[in-house]
N, C-alpha and C positions, 0 to 999 in steps of 0.2 A: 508450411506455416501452421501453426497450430492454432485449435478456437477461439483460447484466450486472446493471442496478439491477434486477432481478424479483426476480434470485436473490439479492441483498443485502440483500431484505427478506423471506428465507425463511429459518425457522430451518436454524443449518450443519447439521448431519444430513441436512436433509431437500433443503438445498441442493447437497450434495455427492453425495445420491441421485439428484435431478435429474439432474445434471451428466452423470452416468454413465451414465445411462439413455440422451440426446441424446449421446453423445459411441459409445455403442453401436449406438444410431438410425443414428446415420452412415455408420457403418462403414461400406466397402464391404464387409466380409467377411460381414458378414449378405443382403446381397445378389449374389446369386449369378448373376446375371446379368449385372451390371455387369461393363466389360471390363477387361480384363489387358493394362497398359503392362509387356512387358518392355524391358529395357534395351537399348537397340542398339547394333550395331556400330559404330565410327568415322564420323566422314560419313554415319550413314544412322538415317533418324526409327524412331520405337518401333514395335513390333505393338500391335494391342490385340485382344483376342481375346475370343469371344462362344463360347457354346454352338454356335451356327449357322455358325459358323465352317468352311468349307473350307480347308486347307492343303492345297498341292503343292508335293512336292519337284521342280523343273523340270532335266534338264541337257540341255543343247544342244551339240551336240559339230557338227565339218567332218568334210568327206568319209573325211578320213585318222584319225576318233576323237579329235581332240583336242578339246579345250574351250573354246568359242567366249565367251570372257571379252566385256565392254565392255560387255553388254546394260543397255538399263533398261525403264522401266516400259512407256512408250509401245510395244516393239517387241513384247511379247507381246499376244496375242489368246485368252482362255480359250471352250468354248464347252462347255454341258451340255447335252445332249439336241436337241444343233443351237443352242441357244440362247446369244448374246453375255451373257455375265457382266460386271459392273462392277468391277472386280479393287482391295480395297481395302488391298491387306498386299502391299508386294514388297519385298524384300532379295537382294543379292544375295550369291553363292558363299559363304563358309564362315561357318555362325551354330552354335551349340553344337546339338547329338544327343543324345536320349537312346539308348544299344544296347542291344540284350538280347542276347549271347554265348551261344547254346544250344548246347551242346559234348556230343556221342555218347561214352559209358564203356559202349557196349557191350564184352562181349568181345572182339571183335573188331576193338574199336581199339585193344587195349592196345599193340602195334608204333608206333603212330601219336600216342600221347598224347603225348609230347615233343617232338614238331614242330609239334603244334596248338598246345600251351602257348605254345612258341618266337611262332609266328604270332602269337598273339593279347597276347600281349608288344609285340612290333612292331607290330600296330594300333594299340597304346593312344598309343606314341610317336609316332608317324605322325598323329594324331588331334588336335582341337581340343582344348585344354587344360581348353575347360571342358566337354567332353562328358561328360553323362554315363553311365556305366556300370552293367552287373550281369551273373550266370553264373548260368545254366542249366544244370545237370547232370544228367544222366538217363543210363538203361539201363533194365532193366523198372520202376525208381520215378524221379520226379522229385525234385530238389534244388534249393530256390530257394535260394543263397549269397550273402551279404549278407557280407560281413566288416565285423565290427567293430559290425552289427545295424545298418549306413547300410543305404537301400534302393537308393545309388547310391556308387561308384567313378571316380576317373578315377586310381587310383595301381595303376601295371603287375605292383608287387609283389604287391599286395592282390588283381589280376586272377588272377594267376599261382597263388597259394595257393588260392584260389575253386577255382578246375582242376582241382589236385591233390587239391582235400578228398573224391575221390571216384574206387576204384580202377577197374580195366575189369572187368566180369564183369555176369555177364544177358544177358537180350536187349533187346532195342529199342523203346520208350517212344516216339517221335518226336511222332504226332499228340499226347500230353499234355503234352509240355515245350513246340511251339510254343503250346499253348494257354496256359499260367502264362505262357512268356513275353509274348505279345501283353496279357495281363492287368496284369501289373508293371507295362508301358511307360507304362499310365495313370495311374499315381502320380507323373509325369513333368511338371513345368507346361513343357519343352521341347514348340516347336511342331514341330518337327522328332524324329521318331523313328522306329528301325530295327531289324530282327532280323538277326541273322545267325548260320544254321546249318551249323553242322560235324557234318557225319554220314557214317559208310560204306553205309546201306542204308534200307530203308524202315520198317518198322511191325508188329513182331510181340507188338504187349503193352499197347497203350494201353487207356483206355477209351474214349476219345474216336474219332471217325470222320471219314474222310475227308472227308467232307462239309460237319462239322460246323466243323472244321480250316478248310477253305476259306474258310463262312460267315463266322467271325470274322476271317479276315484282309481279305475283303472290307469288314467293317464296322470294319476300324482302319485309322487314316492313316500307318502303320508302313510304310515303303520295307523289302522282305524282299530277303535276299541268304541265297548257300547257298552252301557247298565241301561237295559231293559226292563224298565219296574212295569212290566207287562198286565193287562185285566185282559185274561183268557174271554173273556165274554165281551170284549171290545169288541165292534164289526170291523174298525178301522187299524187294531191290530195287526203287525207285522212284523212279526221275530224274523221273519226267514229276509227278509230286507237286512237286518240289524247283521242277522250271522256270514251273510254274503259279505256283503260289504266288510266286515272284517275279517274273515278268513281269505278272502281274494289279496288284502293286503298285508295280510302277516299279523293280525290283528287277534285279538279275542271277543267273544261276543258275552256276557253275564245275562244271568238271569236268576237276580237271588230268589231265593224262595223267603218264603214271610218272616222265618226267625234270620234270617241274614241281613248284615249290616253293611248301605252305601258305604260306609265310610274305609271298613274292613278292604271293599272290595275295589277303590281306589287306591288303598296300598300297595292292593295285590299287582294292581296299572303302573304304580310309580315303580316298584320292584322291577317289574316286568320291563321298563325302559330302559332302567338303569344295567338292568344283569343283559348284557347284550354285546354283539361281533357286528361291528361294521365292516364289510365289504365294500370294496367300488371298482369298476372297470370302465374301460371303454371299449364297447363290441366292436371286435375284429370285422363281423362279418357286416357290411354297409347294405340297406335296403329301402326303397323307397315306396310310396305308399304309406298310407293306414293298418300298419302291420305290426302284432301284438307278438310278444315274444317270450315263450313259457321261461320259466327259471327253475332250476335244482339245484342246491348246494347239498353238497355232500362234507361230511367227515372223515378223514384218510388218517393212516397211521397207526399209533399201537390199539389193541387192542380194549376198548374203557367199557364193555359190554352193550347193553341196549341203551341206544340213546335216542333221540328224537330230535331235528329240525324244525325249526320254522322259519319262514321267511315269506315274501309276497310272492302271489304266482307270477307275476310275468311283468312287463313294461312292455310300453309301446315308444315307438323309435321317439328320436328327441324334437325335432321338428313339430309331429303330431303331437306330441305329447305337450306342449308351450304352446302351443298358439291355444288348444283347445283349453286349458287351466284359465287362460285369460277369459273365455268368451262367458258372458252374463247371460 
């Protein structure tokens, strides 16, 4: 007998109960493990994404920094812990970002907040249309700024008022704004996502600690970048904070010098997202524990002369890595 004629000889109530119960059964959204088709770019097939899922954001630049466009699947070689991964997710260069915009109202930037605004203005235009966005505001309190109560932005205006809804004065919050921000980014179904921090100095007001700051950026898949409008004569200064944290994640760290321009060097951030190889796997090899797992990708095939990698050093298993992203 088939579903149809079952339910045709069920009274409707109790048919249309049915119905909804196997039509709920189905879902995938009750199963959470089942994977995620996002929609792909032009010419190129869907993600599907798992819990166990590794993303890397990959760029491959020539001798001279430029961005070694043309790649595909074949040419990349991923490897964890010395180990050949079977690379099941690649796209290439520009797919949508989620950003988290952590922008310093210390005192001390008040001089500066109209050129950061200006930058982060011109990111958004410079930026994939469908990235999306949020601001980060802090000095000794954090402000997560949602306008409009979206948890995401891609309109430069909506960015721009975010900025402003918050004047310069206190001191410096940092370790607890990266930490909200790396938190947000996970309300994100983007595979791809990024921090980037606009600060003059380091750390004098968090609750949160160095450490702990680390920790969680280590266990998010957040590519982190930073404009460090640094005062070498700060006590509370910390480059070496800013350049960890982005080079552990595949990231860049800035540091203009006086005649250099925020705004310049947000382009250089939105370029930098957009000229990119995503990668993604599911490690073969299963482990359990708090264990962090180096990464190397490599470039195989003809010969294109010197080139350069980047990508985040390593992940930690997926288990550890979700429950810890959640914890405040």
């Amino acid at each position: 007998m088939t579903l149809t004629n079952a339910l045709q000889r069920i009274a409707p109530s109790r048919s249309c109960y049915l119905l909804t119960v196997l039509v709920l059964f189905c879902s995938p959204a009750v199963y959470s493990q089942a994977p995620r088709a996002l929609p792909p770019p032009p010419g190129q097939g869907a993600i599907s994404v798992n819990s166990e899922l590794v993303v890397l954001p990959v760029r491959v630049t020539d001798e001279n920094g430029n961005f070694v466009s043309g790649l595909d699947l074949k040419d990349f070689q991923v490897y964890t812990d010395g180990r050949l991964q079977n690379l099941t997710v690649f796209q290439r260069e520009d797919t949508p970002v989620a950003v988290g915009l952590v922008v310093d109202h210390s005192r001390s930037m008040g001089p500066k907040l109209a050129e950061v605004s200006t930058a982060i203005v011109s990111f958004a235009h410079a930026s994939n249309p469908k990235d999306e966005m949020f601001v980060v505001d802090f000095n000794d309190r954090v402000s997560l700024e949602l306008p409009g109560g979206n948890p995401f932005t891609h309109d430069p205006t909506e960015l721009e008022k975010a900025i402003a809804a918050v004047s310069a004065d206190g001191l410096t919050a940092l370790y607890d704004a990266v930490n909200e921000g790396l938190n947000h980014l996970q309300l994100s179904r983007a595979d791809k996502k990024a921090l980037i921090i606009v600060s003059d100095g380091g750390d004098n007001a968090s609750q949160h600690t160095y450490s702990q700051v680390l920790a969680l950026a280590e266990r998010s898949q957040a590519v982190i970048y930073s404009i460090g409008l640094v005062d070498p004569s700060s006590a509370d200064a910390n480059p070496g904070l800013l350049r960890r944290l982005c080079k552990d994640s595949g990231g860049i760290a800035f540091f203009p010098e006086a005649s250099e321009s925020v705004e310049n060097i947000s382009g250089q951030i939105a370029r930098d997202l957009r000229e990119q190889y995503t990668l993604g796997f599911v490690p073969e090899k299963k482990s359990t524990g708090d264990a962090f797992h180096k990464v190397r990708v490599k470039v195989i095939g003809p010969d294109r002369g010197k080139i350069s990698v980047r990508t985040r050093s390593g992940y930690f298993d997926a288990a550890e890595k979700q429950s810890l992203s959640r914890a405040r």
